[in-house]
Legacy VTK file of the C-alpha trace (Angstrom):
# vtk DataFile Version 3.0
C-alpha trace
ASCII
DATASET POLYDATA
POINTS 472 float
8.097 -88.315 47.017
7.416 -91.423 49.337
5.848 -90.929 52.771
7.836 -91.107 56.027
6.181 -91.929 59.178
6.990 -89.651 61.530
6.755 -92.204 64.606
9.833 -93.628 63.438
13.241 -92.073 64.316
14.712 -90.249 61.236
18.037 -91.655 62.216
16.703 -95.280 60.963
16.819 -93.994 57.281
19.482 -95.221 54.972
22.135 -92.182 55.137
22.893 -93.219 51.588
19.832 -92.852 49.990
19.220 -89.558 51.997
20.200 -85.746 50.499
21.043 -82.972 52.778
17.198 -81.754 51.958
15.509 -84.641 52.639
17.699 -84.518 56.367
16.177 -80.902 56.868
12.922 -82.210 55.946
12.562 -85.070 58.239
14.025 -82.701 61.431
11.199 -79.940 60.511
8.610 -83.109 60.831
9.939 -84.373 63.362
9.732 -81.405 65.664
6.407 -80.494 64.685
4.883 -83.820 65.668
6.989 -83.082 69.363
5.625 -79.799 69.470
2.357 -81.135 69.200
2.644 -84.427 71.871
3.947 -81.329 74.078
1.034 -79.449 73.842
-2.025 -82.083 74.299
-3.594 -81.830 77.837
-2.338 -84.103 80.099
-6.243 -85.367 80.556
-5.824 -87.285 76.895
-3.339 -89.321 78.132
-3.332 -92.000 81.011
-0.333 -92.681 83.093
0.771 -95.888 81.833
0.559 -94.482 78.338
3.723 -94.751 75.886
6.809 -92.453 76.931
7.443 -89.632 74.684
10.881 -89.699 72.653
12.810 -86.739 71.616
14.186 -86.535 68.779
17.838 -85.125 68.500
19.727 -84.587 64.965
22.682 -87.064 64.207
26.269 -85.604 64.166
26.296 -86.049 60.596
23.046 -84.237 60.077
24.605 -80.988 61.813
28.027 -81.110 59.566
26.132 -81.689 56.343
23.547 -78.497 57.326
27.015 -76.807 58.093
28.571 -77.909 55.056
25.895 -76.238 53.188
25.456 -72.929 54.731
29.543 -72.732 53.687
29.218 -73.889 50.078
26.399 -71.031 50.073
28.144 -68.682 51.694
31.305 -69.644 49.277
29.045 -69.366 46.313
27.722 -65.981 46.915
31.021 -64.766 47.488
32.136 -66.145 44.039
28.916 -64.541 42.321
28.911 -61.524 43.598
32.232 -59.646 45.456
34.319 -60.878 42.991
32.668 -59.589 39.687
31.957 -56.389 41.473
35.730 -55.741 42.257
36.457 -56.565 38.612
33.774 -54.050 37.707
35.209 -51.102 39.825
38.259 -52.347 38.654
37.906 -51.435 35.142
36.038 -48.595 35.884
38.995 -47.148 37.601
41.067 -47.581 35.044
38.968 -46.011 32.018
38.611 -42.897 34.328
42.567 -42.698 34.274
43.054 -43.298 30.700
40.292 -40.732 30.140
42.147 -37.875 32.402
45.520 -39.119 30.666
43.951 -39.072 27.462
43.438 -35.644 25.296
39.961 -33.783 25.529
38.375 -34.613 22.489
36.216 -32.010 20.490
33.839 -31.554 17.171
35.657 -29.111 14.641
34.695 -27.742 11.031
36.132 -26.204 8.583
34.819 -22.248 7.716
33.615 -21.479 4.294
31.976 -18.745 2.179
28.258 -18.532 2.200
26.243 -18.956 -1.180
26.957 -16.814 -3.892
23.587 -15.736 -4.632
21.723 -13.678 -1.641
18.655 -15.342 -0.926
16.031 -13.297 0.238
12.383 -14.062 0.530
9.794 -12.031 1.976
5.949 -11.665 1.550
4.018 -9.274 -0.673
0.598 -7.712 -1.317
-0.583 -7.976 -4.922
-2.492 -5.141 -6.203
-3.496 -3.870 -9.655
-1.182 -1.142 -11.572
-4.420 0.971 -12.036
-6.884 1.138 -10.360
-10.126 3.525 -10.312
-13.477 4.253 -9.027
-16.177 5.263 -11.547
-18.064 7.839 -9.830
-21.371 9.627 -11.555
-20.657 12.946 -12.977
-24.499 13.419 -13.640
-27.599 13.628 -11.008
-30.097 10.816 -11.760
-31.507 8.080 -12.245
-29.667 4.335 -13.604
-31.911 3.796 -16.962
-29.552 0.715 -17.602
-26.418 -1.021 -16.459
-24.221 -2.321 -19.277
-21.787 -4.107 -16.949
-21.354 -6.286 -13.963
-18.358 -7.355 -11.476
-15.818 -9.756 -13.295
-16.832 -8.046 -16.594
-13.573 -7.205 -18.723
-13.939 -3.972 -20.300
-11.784 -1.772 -23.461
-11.378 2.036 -22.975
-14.397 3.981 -23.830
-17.022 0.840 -23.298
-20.224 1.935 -21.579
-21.104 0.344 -18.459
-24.346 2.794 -17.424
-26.994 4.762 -18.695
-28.318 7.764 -16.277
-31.639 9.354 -16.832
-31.242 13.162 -15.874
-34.472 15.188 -16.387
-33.860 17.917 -14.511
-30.285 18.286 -16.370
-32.310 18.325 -19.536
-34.094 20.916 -18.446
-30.970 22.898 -17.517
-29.613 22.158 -21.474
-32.919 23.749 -22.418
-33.013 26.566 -20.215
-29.224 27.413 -21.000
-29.809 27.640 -25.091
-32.861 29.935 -24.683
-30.301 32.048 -22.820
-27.794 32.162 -25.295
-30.207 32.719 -28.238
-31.344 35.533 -25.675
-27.594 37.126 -25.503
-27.321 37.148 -29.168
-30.217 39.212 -29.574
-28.955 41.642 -27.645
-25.546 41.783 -29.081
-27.261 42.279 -32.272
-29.765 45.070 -30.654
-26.701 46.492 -29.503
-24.559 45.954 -32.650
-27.547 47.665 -34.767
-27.904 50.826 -32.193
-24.056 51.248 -32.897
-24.347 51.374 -36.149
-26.989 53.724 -35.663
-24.622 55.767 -33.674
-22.063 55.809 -35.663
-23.961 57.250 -38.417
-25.132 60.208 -36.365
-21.792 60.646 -35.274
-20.400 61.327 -39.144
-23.500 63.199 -39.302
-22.709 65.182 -36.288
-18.964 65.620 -37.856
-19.847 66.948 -41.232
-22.337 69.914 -39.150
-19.657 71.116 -37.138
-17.023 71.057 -39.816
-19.585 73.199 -42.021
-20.638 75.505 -39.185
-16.604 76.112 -38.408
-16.195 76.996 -42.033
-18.827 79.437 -41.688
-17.741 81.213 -38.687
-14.323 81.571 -40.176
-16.042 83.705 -42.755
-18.327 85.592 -40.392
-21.331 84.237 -41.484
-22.940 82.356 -38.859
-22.238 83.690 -34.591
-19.510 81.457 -32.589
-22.473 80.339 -30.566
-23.895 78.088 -33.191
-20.530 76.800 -34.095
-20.057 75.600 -30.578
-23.459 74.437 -30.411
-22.525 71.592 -33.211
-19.279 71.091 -32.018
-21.087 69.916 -28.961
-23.386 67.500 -30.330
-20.531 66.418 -32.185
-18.771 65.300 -28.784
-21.588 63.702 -27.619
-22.276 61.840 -30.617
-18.671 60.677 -30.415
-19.100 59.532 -26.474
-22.304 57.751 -27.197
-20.383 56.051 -30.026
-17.272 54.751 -27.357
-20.330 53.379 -25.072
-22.100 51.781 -27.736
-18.755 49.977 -28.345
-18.183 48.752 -24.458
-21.446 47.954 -24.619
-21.153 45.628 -27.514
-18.402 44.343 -26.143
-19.890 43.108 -22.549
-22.610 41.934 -24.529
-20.117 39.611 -26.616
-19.029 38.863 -23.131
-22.383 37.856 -22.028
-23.114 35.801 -25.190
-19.500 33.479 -24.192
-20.413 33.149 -20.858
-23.947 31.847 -22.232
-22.320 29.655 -24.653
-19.961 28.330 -21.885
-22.435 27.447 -19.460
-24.371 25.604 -22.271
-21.153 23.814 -23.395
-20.541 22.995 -19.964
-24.348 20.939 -19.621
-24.082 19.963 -22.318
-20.525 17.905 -21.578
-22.480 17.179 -18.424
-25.148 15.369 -20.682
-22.534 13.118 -21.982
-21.959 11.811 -18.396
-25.001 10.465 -18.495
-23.137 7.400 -20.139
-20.653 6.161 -17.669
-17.869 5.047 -19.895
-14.671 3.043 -18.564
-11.347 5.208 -18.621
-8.945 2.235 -19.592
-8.923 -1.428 -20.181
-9.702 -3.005 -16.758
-11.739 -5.730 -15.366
-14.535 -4.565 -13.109
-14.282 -5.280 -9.699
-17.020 -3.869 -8.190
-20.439 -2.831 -9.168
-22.506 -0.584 -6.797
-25.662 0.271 -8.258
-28.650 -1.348 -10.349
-31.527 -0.365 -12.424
-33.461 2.428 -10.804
-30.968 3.616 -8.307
-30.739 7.318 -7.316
-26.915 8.456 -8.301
-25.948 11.730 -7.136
-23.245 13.660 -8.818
-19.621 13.002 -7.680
-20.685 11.295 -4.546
-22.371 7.919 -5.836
-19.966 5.088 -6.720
-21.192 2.877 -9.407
-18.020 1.023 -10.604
-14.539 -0.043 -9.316
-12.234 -1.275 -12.228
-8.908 -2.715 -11.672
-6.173 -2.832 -14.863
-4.371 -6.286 -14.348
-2.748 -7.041 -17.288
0.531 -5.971 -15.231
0.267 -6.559 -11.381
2.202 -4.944 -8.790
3.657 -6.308 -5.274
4.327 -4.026 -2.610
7.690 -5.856 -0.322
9.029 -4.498 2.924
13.049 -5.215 3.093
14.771 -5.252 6.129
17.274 -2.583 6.830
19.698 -5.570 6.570
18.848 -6.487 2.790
18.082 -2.958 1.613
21.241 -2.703 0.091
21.197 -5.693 -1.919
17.625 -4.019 -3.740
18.148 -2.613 -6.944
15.669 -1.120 -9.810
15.449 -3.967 -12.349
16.074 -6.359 -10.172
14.457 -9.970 -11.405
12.261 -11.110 -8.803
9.707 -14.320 -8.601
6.634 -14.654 -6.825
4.365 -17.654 -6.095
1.139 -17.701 -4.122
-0.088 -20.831 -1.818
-3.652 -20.764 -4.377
-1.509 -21.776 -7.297
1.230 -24.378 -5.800
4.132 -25.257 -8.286
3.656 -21.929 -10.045
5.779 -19.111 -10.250
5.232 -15.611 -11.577
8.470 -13.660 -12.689
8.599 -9.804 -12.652
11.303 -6.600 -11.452
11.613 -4.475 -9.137
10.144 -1.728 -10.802
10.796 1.365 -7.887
11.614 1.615 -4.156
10.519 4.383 -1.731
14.655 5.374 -1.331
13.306 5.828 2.672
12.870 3.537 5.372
9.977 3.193 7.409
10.701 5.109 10.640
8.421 2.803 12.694
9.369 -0.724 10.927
13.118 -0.003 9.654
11.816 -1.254 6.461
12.556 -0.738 2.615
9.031 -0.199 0.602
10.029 -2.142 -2.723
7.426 -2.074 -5.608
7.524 -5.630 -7.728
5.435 -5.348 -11.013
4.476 -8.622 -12.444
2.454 -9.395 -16.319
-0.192 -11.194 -15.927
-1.239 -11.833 -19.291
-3.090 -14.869 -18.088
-5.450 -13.468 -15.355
-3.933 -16.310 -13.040
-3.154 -13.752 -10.328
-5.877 -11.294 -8.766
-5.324 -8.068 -7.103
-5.739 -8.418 -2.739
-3.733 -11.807 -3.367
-0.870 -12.967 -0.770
2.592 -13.945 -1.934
6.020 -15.009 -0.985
8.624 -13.077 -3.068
11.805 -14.187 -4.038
14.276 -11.229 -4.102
17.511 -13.518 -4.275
20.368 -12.100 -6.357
24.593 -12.708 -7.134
26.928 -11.418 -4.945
30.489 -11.080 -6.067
32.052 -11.571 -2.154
30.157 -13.902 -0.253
30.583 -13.864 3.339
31.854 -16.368 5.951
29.758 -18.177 7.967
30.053 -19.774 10.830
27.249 -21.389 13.534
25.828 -19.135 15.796
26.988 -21.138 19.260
30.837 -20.916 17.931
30.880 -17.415 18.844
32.021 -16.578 21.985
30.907 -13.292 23.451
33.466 -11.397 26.020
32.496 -7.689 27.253
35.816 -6.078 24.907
35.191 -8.717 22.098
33.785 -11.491 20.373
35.680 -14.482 19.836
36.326 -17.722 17.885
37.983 -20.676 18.701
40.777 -21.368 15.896
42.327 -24.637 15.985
46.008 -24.726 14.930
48.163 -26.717 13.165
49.466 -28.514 16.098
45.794 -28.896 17.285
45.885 -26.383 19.884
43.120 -23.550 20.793
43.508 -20.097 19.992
40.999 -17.342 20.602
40.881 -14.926 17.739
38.882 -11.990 17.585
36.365 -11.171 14.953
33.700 -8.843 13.431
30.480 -9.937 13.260
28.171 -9.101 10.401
24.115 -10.058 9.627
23.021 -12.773 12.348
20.449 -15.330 10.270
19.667 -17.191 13.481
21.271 -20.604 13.781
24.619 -18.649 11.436
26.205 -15.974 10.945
28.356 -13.532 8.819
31.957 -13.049 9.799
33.399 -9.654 8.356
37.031 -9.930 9.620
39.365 -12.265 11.705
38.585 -15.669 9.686
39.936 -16.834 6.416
38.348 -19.049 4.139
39.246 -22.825 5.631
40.014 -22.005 8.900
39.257 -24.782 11.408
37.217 -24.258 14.234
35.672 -25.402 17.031
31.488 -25.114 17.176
30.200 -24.751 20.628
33.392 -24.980 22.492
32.596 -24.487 26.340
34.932 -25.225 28.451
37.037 -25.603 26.124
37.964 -21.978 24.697
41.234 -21.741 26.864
44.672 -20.322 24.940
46.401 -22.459 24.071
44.708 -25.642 24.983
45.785 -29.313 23.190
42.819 -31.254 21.926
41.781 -33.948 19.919
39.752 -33.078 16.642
36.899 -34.895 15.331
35.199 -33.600 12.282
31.530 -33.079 12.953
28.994 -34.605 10.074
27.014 -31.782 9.579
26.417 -29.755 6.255
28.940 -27.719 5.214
28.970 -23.226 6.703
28.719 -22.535 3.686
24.808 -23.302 2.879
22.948 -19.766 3.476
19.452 -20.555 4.228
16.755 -18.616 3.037
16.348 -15.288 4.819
12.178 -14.231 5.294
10.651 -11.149 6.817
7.299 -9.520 8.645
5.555 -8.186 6.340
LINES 1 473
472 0 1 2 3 4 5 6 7 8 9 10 11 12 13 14 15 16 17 18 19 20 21 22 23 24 25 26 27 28 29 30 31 32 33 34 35 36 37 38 39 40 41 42 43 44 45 46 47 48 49 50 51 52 53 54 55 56 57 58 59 60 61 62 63 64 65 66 67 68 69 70 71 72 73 74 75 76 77 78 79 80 81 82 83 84 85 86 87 88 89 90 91 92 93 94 95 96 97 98 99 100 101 102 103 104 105 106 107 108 109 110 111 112 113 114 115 116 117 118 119 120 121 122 123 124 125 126 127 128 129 130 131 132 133 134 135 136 137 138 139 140 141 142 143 144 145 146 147 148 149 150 151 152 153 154 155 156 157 158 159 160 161 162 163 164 165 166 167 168 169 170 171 172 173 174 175 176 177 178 179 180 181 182 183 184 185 186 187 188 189 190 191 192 193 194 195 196 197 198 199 200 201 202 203 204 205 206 207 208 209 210 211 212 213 214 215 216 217 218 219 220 221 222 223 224 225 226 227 228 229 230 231 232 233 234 235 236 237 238 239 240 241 242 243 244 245 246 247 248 249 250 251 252 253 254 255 256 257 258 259 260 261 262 263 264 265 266 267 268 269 270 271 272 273 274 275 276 277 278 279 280 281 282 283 284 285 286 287 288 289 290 291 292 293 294 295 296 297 298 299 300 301 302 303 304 305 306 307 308 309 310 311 312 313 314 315 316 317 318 319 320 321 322 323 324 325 326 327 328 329 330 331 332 333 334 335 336 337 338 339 340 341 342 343 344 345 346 347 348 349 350 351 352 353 354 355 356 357 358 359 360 361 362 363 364 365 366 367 368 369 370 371 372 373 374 375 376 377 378 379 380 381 382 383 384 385 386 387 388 389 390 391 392 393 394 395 396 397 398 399 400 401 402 403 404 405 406 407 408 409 410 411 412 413 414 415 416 417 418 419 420 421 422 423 424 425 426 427 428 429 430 431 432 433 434 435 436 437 438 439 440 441 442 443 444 445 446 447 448 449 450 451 452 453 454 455 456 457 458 459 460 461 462 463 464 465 466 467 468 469 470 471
């Protein structure tokens, strides 16, 4: 940019050379350097100084500055106003093709849910026997054959008790049975004796009655041995009751000796089945009292069993030999198959809830009794249901309603039954048939009779029944 003086007049410029900027520059100069003469104190100056020259703009400065405000204004008019009013323009007219146009709205097509129902719920594994070992004998351990984890056969000792004071009872008890018999013989042998005075007895009075029939002997006598006769008899009968409670004695002795004696055989703690041990109580040298010590806990789990709680809802889709699969989150991609072995046949009155009893093999030892699974209880149904999404459903106080579209693509509001809700779908029991269109979430527009415009939605098809799961 050159430099201008600014003591010169800007009118001296070649107009030519000059743009309607450069004008406006010079005039802004030029009135600053007046402004500034204007306001130096009249001291600086001495009266015969130079005059002071205003400057004023040329007629062709004003009417090019004019000139451009109007191309501006022109411009701005052209850039903006315009485009807007093409803008609201349009506008306008999508809004009236829109309210001309028809009110357009997602639609599906119904369809029968999955033929198999597809229940899954969790379970608690437990063992299909399952015992305590509790000591039968008063003691102490002498030796422990067995430990937790320990796999044991039917019959296989696991303990040893020592039981002095039980081998003192064994003792005690045969010196009182060798005692009864001793008496039953005393009292078999003064029977015996008995019985021989009694004949004895007999053959007197039979001789003395003889005799008094013939007068030789008085009645007196006669009835004398007759007498001892009778008592000989009586002490006969007691001899006989007496034997007899001493027999009694002698079984009783002979029981209670059996009975330590089975008591003795306690003393090895033998397991009652096949089972793995699960818990081990005692050691070496522990104090066991009888039937109130636990020394073992053995589980059977060859065969596993899975206790399920069904909803009211699924209950009737439970049957006994029902195929069933169960697969734990310890053991991912494996799955266990058993059946339904029993069910209570009563729901819970505080849950509403089926208890269903799964049993499982478990030949392989994979699974463990206290375990946590997820059960598969899915099974064929010959009628699936319709389905339909839960926001189609329109609720009125009288009814519940769907909105069927028509051949001719209008709205009509039929009324249906509603079966088991699954959350985001639903069972419909009457008022649809199988590839009825409708309309999913219709709002405002569920009016009789309405026209539309249908647009498939691209969604999955009703008739997918997701998996159903329960508390357990």
């Amino acid at each position: 940019m050159r430099t201008i003086d600014p003591s010169q007049p800007a009118s001296r410029e070649p107009e030519s050379v000059q743009s309607v900027e450069e004008q406006l520059l010079l005039e802004n100069l030029e009135l600053k350097r007046q402004l500034q003469e204007l306001k130096r104190p009249a001291s600086g100056h001495s009266a015969a100084g130079p005059s002071v020259h205003l400057w004023r703009p040329s007629p062709i400065t004003i009417w090019a500055i004019g000139l451009g405000v109007v191309a501006l204004l022109i411009i701005a008019f052209f850039a903006g106003y315009i485009p807007l009013e093409k803008q609201k323009a349009v506008i306008a007219g999508e809004a009236l093709s829109r309210e001309q146009a028809l009110p357009r709205a997602e639609v599906i097509r119904v369809s029968r849910g999955s033929p198999r129902s597809e229940l899954e719920l969790p379970g608690n594994i437990q063992a299909v026997t399952e015992a305590p070992i509790l000591a039968r004998a008063s003691g102490y351990i002498k030796r422990r054959l067995a430990d937790i984890g320990d796999r044991v056969k039917a019959g296989q000792p696991l303990a040893e008790i020592d039981t002095p004071e039980l081998d003192q009872q064994v003792v005690e008890a045969k010196a009182t049975v060798q005692q009864a018999h001793s008496v039953l013989d005393e009292a078999l042998a003064g029977y015996e004796q008995g019985k021989a005075n009694l004949e004895m007895a007999r053959i007197s009075a039979e001789r003395w009655s003889q005799l008094v029939t013939r007068g030789v002997v008085s009645r007196q006598e006669n009835d004398t041995y007759r007498t001892q006769y009778q008592a000989q008899l009586s002490g006969v009968q007691s001899l006989e009751k007496a034997i007899a409670a001493q027999r009694n004695s002698v079984a009783a002795a002979d029981a209670n000796l059996a009975r330590l004696q089975q008591m003795q055989d306690f003393k090895v703690v033998r397991a009652p089945f096949d089972g793995m041990i699960t818990l081990r109580n005692v050691d070496t040298g522990a104090l066991v009292t009888s039937a109130n010590t636990l020394l073992f806990r053995i589980a059977q789990t060859g065969t596993l069993r899975t206790y399920v709680n069904v909803p009211q809802s699924n209950e009737a889709s439970i049957h006994t030999g029902q195929s069933a699969r169960l697969s734990v989150s310890s053991l991912p991609g494996r799955f266990f198959t058993g059946v339904v072995a029993r069910t209570a046949n009563s729901l819970d009155p505080s849950s509403r809830t089926l208890l269903v009893e799964v049993q499982v093999p478990n030949p392989s030892g994979a699974l463990l009794p206290g375990m946590y699974a997820q059960v598969d209880l899915s099974s064929a149904r010959a009628d699936p249901p319709l389905l339909v999404p839960s926001d189609a459903l329109i609720v009125h106080p009288d009814a519940n309603l769907i909105a069927v579209l028509r051949t001719d693509n209008t709205v009509h509001l039929q009324k249906v039954e509603v079966g088991r809700d699954y959350g985001d779908r639903m069972e419909i029991l009457n008022g649809l048939e199988d590839g009825n269109t409708i309309i999913p979430n219709p709002g405002d527009l569920a009016r009789e009779g309405r026209k539309i415009d249908p647009v498939p939605r691209a969604e999955p098809s009703t008739g997918t029944n997701a998996p159903q799961t329960g508390s357990k």
